[in-house]
N, C-alpha and C positions, 0 to 999 in steps of 0.2 A: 623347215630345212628338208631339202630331197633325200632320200636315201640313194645310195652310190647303185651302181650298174652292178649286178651279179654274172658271173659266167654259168655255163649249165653246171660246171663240177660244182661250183660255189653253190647252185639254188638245189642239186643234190645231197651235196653235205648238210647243208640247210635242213632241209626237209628231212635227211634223217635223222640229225641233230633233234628238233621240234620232236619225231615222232618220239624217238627214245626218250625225252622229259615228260612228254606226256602221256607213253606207258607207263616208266618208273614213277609218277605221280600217281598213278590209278591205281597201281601198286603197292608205294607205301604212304600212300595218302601223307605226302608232305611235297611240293613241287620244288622242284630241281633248279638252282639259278642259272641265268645265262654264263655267269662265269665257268660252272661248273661243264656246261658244253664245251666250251675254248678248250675247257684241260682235255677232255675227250678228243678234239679234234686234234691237239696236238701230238696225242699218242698213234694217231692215226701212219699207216706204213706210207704209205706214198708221201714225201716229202713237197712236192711241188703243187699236189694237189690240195695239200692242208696248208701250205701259205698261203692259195686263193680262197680257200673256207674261211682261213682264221681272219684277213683282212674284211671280207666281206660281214665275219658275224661281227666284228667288233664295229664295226659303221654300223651293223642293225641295232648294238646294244648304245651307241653315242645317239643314234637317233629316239629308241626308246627314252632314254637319261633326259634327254630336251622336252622329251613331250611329258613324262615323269614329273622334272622339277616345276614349283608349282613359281608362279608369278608374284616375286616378292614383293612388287609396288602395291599390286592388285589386293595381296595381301593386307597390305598394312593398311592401306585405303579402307578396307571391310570391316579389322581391325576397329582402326577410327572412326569410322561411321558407328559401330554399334557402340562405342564408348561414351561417344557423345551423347547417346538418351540416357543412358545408365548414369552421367554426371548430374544430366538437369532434372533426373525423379529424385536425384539426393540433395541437389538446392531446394528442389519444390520442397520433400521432403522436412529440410531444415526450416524454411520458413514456416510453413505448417506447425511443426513441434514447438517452434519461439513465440509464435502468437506475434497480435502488433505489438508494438512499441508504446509501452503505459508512459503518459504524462509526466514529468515531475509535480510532483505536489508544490503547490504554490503557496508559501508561507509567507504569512502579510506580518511584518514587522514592525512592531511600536515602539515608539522611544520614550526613555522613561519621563518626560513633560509630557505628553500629549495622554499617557498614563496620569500622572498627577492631574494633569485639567480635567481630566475626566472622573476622576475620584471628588475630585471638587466638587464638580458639577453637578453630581450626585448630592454631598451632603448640600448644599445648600437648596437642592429642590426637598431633601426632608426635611430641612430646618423650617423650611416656608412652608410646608404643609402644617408641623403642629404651632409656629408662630402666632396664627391667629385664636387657636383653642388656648393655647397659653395665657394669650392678653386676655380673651374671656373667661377663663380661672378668674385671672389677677386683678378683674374689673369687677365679678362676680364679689370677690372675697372683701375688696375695700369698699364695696358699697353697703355692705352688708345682706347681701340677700342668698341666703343662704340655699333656698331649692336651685337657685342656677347654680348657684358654686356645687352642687351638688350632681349636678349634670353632667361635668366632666369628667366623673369617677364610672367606671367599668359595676354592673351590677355584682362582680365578680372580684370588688376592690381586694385584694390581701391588704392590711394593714402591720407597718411592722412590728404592733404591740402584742399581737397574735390575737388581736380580738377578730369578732367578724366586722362584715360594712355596717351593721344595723349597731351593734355598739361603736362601733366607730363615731357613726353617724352622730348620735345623741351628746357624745363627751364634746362633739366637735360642734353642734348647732350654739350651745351660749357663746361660743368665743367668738362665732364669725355673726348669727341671724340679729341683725337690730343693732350694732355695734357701730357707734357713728366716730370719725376723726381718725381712723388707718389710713395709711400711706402704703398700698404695696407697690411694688417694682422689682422687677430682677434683668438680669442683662449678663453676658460674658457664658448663653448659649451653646453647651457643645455636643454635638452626636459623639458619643460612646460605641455604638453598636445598633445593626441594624440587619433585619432578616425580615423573609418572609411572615410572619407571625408578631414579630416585636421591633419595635423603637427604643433605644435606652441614651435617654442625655441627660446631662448634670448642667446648672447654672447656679447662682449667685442670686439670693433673692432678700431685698431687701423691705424691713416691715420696720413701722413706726408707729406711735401712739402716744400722745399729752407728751410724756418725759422722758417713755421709752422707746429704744431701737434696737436692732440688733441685723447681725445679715447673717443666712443661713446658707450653707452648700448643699442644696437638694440636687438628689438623683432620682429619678421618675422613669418609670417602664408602661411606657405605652404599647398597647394593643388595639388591634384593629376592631371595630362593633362596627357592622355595616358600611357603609361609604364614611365613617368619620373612626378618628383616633383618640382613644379616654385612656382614664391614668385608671393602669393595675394597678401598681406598686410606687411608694413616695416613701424616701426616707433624709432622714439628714443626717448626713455625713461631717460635718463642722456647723459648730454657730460660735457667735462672733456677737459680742454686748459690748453696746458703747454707751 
């Protein structure tokens, strides 16, 4: 914007307007506003000559105010520019702090047959493992040879009569070594319990001889001796005389 055309009284007034603010400034070290000159010029004696000062200073003081006030768009513009880094260090920020995004854990669900088949599945691969040491007892014992029937016992036998294996042994050789016309057999096989260390099943075993018989409920605890399974512990739980 131009500033307006002054007359010489007006660029006089002026100028001594200016110089009085800016002695009274140097003076009391505080600067003097433009308003405060208008008051001045208006107490001035000559009337006609302070309406061409006071017209003139106040176009000086409208033209200052425009160049003064600041550019509100420009503003806001500058404003917004710096806001917008200050928002994305606080996204970066936040993603930072939360780390990625962890997986769901994936839980693999079984139902309860595919549980049962598999429990099965299991005993019957123990059952098949001592089945054949079993039939070799039961073949051992009815033929009467008494060092194989002997082989199947753990050197470690417990006996439930609290003896040791070696009395064991001796009370047990006349009944089984040389003994001709037994029938043994057992059948109706069942795991009981089973862990790393031990085997525990109970069956049905059936013995015969001339006039007698009887069936016996034995439980037996096997333990592992090397790649093969022998009897710890043998007891009977029921017998049955027919």
């Amino acid at each position: 914007m131009e500033a307006p055309e002054m007359n010489s009284a007006s660029e006089s007034v002026v100028a001594d307007a200016s110089n009085t603010v800016i002695d009274e400034g140097a003076v009391g070290e505080s600067e003097q506003s433009p308003e405060a000159t208008l008051t001045e010029l208006s107490e001035a004696t000559d009337p006609l000559q302070n309406a061409d000062a006071i017209e003139a200073s106040t176009s000086v003081l409208a033209v200052a105010d425009d160049l003064a006030e600041p550019d509100s768009a420009a503003s806001t513009e500058v404003v917004g520019d710096s806001a917008a880094p200050a928002l994305m260090e606080e996204e970066i920020l936040l993603d930072i702090t939360a780390g990625p995004d962890e997986p769901e854990p994936v839980v693999e669900e079984m139902n309860q047959d595919e549980m049962a088949e598999d429990a099965e599945l299991e005993i019957s691969d123990t059952l098949a493992r001592l089945t054949p040491l079993l039939d070799g007892w039961a073949a051992a014992w009815q033929s009467g040879d008494f060092e194989d029937y002997l082989t199947a016992y753990r050197n470690d036998f417990d006996p439930d009569d609290g003896t040791t294996r070696a009395e064991w042994a001796a009370a047990r050789r006349p009944r089984v070594d040389g003994v001709q016309g037994m029938t043994i057999s057992y059948d109706r096989l069942e795991l009981l319990e089973q862990n790393e260390d031990e085997i525990i099943v109970q069956f049905w075993l059936q013995y015969s001889r001339n006039t007698y018989s009887d069936d016996t409920l034995k439980k037996i605890i096997f333990r592992q001796s090397g790649d093969s399974w022998l009897i710890y512990s043998e007891n009977n739980l029921d017998v049955i005389v027919h």
